[in-house]
RODO-2510 file (C-alpha; in nm, 4 decimals, decimal comma):
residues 272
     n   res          X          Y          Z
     1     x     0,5537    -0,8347    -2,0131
     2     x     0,9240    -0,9503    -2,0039
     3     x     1,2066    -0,8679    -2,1824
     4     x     1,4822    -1,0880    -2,3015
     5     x     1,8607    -1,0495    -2,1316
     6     x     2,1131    -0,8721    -2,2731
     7     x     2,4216    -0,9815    -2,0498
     8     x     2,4091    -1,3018    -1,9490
     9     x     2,6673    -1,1624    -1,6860
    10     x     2,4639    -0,9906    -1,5191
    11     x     2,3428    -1,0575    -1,1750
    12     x     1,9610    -1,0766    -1,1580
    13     x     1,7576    -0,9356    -0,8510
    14     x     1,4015    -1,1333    -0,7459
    15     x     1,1976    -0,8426    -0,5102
    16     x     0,8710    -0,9421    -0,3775
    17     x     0,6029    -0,6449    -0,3016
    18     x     0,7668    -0,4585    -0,6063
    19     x     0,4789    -0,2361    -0,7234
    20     x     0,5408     0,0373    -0,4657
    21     x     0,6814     0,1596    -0,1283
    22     x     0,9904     0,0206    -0,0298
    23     x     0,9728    -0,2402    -0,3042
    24     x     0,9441    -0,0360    -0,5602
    25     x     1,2508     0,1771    -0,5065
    26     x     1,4526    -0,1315    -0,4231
    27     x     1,3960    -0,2151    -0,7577
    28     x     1,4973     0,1562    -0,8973
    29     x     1,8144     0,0993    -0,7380
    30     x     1,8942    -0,2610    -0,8357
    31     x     1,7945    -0,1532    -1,1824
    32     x     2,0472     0,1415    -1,1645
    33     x     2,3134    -0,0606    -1,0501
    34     x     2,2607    -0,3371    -1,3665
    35     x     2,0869    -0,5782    -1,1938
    36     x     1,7772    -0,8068    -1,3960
    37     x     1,5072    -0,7977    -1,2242
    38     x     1,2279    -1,0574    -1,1248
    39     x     0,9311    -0,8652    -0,9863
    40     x     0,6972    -1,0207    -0,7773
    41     x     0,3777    -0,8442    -0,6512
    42     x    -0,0054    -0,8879    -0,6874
    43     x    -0,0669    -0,5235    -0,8667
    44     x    -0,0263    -0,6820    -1,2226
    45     x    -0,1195    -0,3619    -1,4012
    46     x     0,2205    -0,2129    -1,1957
    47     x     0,4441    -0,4437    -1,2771
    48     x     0,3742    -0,4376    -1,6701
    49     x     0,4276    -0,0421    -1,6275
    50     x     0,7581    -0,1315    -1,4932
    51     x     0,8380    -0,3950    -1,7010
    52     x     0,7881    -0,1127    -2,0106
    53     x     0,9858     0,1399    -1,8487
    54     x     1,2930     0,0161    -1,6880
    55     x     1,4310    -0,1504    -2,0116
    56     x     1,4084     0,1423    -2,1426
    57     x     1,5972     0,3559    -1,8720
    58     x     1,8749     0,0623    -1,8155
    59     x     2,0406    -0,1927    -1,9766
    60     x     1,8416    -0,4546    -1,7890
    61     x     1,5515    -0,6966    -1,8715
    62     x     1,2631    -0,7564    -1,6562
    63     x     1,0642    -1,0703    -1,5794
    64     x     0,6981    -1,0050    -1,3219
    65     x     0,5150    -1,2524    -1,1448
    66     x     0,1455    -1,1094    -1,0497
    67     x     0,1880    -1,3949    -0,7873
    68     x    -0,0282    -1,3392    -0,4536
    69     x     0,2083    -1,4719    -0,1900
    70     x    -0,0547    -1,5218     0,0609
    71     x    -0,1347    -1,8584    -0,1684
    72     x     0,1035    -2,0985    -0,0203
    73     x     0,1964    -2,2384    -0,3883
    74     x     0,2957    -1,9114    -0,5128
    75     x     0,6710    -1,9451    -0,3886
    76     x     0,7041    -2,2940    -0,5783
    77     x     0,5225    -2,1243    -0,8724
    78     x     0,7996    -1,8978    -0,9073
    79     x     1,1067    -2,1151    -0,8278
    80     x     0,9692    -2,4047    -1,0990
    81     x     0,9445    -2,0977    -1,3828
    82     x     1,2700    -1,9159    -1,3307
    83     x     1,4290    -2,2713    -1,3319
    84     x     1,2482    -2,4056    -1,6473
    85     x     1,3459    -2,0428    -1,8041
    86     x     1,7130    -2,0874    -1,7043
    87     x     1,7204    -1,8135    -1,4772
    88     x     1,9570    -1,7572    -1,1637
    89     x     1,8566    -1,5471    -0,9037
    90     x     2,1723    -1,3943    -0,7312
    91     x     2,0080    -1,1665    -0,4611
    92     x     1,6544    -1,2385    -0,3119
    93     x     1,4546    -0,9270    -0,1734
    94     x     1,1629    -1,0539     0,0702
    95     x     0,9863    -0,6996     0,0727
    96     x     0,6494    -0,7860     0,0642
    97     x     0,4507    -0,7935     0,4035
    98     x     0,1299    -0,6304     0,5311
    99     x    -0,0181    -0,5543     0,8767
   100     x    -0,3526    -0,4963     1,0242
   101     x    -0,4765    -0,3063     1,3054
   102     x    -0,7198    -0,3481     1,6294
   103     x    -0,8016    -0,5359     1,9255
   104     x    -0,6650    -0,9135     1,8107
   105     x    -0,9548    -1,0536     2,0199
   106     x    -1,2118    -0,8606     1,6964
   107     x    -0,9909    -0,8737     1,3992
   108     x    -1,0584    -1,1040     1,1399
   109     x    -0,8712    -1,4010     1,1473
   110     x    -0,8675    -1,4726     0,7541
   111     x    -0,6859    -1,1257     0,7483
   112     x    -0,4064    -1,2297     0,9699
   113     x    -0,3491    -1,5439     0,8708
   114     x    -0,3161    -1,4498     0,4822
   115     x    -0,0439    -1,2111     0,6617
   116     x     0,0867    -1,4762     0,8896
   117     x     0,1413    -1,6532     0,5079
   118     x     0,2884    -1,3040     0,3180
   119     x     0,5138    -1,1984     0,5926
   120     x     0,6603    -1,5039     0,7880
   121     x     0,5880    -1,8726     0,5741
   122     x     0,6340    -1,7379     0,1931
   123     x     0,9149    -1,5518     0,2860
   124     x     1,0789    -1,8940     0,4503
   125     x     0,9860    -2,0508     0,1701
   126     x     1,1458    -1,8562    -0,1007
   127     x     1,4533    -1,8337     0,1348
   128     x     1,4826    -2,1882     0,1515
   129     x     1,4446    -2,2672    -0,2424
   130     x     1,6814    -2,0077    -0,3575
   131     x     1,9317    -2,0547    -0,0935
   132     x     2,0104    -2,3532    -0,2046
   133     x     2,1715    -2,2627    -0,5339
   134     x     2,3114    -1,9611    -0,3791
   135     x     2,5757    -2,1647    -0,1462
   136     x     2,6662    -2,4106    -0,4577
   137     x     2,7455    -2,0935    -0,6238
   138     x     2,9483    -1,9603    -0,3227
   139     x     2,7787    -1,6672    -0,3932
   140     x     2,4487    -1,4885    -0,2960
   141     x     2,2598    -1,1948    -0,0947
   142     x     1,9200    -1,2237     0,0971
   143     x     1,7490    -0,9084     0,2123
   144     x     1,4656    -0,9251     0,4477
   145     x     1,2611    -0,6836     0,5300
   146     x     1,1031    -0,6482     0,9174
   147     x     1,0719    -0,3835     1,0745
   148     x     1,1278    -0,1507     1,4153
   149     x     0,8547    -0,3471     1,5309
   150     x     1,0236    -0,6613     1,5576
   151     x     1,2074    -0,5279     1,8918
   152     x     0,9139    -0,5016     2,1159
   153     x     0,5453    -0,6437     2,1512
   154     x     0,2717    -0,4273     1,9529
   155     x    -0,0531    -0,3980     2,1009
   156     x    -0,3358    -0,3443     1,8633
   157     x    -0,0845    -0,4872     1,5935
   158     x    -0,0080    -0,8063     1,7833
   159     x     0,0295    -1,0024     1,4798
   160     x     0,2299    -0,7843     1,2402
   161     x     0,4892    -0,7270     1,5473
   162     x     0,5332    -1,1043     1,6054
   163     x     0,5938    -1,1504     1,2606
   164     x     0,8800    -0,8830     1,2070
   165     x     1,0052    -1,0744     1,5435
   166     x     1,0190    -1,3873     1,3400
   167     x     1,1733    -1,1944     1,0758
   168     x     1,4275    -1,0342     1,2754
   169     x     1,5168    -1,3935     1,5137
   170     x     1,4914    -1,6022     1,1745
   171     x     1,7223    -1,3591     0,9337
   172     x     2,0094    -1,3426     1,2020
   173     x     1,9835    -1,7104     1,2760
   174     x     2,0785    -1,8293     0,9255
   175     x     2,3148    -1,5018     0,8621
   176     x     2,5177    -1,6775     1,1442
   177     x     2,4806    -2,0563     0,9683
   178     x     2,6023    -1,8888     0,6488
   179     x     2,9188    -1,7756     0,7643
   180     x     3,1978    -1,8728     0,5094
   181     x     2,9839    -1,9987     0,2328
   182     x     2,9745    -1,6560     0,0513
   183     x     2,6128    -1,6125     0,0751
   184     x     2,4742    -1,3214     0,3182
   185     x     2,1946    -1,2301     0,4779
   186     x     2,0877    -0,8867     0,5817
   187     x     1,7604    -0,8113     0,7647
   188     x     1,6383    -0,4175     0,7275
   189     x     1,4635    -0,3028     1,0387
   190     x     1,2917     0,0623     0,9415
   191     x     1,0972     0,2629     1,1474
   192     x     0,7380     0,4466     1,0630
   193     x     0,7803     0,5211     0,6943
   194     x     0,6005     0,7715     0,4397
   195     x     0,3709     0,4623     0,2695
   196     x     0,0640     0,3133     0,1656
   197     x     0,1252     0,0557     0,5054
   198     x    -0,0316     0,3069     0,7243
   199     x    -0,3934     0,3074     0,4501
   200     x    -0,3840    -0,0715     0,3848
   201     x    -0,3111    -0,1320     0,7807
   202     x    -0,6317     0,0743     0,8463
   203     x    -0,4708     0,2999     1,1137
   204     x    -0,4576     0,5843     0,9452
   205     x    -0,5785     0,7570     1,2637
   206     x    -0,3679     0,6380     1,5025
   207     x    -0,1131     0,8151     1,6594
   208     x     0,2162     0,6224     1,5492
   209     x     0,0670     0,7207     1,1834
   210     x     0,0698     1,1207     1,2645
   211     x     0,4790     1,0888     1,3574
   212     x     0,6070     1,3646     1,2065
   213     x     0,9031     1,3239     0,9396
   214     x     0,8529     1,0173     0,8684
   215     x     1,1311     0,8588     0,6498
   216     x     1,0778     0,8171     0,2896
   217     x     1,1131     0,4656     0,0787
   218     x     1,3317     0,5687    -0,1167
   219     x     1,5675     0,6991     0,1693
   220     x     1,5058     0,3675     0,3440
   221     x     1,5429     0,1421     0,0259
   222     x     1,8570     0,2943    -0,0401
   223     x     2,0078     0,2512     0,3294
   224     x     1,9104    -0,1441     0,2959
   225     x     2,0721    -0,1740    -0,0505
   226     x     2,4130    -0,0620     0,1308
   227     x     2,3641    -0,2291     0,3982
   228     x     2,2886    -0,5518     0,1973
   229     x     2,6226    -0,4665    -0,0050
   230     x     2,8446    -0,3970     0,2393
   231     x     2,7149    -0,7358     0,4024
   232     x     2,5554    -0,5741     0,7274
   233     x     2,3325    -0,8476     0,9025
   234     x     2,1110    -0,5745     1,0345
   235     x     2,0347    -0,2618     0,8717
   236     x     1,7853    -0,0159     1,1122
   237     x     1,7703     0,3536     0,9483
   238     x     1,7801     0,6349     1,0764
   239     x     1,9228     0,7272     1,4025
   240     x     1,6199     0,7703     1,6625
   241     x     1,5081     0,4433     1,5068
   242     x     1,8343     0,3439     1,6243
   243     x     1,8468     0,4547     1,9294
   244     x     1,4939     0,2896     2,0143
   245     x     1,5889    -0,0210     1,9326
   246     x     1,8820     0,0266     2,2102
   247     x     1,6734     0,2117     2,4972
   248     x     1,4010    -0,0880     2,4813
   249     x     1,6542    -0,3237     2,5400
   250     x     1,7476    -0,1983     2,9141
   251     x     1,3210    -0,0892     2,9333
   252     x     1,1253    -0,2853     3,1643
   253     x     0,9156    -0,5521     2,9030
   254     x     0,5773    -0,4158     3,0589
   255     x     0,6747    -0,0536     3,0003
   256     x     0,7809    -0,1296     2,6771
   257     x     0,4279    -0,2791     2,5849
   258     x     0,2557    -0,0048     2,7413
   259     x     0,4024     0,2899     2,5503
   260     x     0,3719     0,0628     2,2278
   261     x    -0,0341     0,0848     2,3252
   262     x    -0,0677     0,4271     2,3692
   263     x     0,1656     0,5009     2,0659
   264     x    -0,0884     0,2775     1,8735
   265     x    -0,4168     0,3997     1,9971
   266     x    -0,6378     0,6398     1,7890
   267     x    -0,5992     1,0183     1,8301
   268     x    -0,8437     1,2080     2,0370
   269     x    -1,0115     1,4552     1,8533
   270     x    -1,0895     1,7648     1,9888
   271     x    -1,4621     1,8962     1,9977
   272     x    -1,4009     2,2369     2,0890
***
């Protein structure tokens, strides 16, 4: 379901893994701040539910893409309709991203490299057709999403931790090439938040999952959209998230790697 504009003026928002989480209240707060929306995410029935409602909330209109971005055309699907519908994309949210948990020696490979394609190659590729425009324009905002994890190696999430690495390295890299062309780049870095990620990550029993007040999307979504505006390259919330990304940088590597372990292993459950 899509509406039709209103404002022409109006700067228009694309947000990948929109249907919930962090996504989803990205979107809330674009939408409150008079941004269009395009909403990309595989939960179809989701994004028609938001489609209906935020029109109705804000002078806005809303385009979806049920797109599954671990298919490598889907970025190219997207570009080729918002062009051939005459639509500009003035910020790019790469939100969506999934991990998996266990022993990478036992996981299944099909798994990891769907994320491998959802969390590092799709979101390349959508950076690299949208940028364009964006520095013809002289104007434009990217906001990737990594993660804490991209600081340190991740045991029993080996994958998902290289990836937000990638993020992390890759988002900084071109923040730096972009200097003076008006476009900007801001990579958000949060810690363990209050999602589905832990469910769909199967880890539900860990320990890392069990960290008490755990941040909440919305908090974090709304500390990336500030930092995006106030053109922040990268944006970690809160302030012990903070202060772990500075301690592991004067940690020993194979201390670092150790703790990750044990923070990822399963709880012991008492018998008794």
């Amino acid at each position: 379901m899509n509406t039709t504009p209103k404002n022409k003026r109006q700067k228009t928002a694309l947000i990948t893994g929109a249907s919930s989480g962090i996504g989803y209240q990205l979107a809330y707060i674009f939408a409150q701040n008079n941004y269009n929306l395009v909403l990309v995410d595989k939960n179809e029935q989701k994004l028609v539910e938001i489609a209906d409602e935020f029109p109705k909330k804000f002078s806005i209109f809303v385009k979806i893409f049920a797109k599954d971005l671990s298919i490598p055309t889907s970025p190219e699907e997207i570009f080729t309709e918002l062009q051939q519908s005459s639509i500009k994309v003035d910020v790019l949210v790469n939100n969506a991203g999934f991990g998996t948990y266990g022993v990478f020696a036992g996981t299944d490979i099909t798994t990891q490299l769907k994320m491998l394609q959802v969390n590092i190659v799709s979101l390349t590729h959508l950076t690299k057709l949208f940028l364009k425009d964006m520095v013809e324009q002289g104007y434009g905002k990217i906001l990737n999403v990594a993660s804490v994890a991209a600081f340190q190696p991740g045991p029993l999430m080996a994958v998902y931790f290289a990836t937000k690495a990638y993020v992390l390295s890759f988002s900084e890299a071109i923040a730096n090439e972009l200097q003076d062309t008006g476009v900007t780049v801001t990579v958000l870095c949060p810690g363990p938040t209050a999602s589905e990620f832990q469910k769909t990550a199967a880890m539900e029993d860990s320990k890392i999952a069990s960290v008490n007040r755990m941040m909440s999307t919305k908090s974090v979504a709304k500390i990336g959209y500030c930092g995006l505006m106030a053109n922040k390259t990268v944006v970690i919330p809160g302030l012990r998230n903070k202060i772990l990304t500075e301690v592991i940088r004067f940690t020993p590597r194979k201390l670092v790697t150790k703790v990750v372990k044990s923070m990822h292993e399963l709880k012991k459950i008492n018998k008794s």
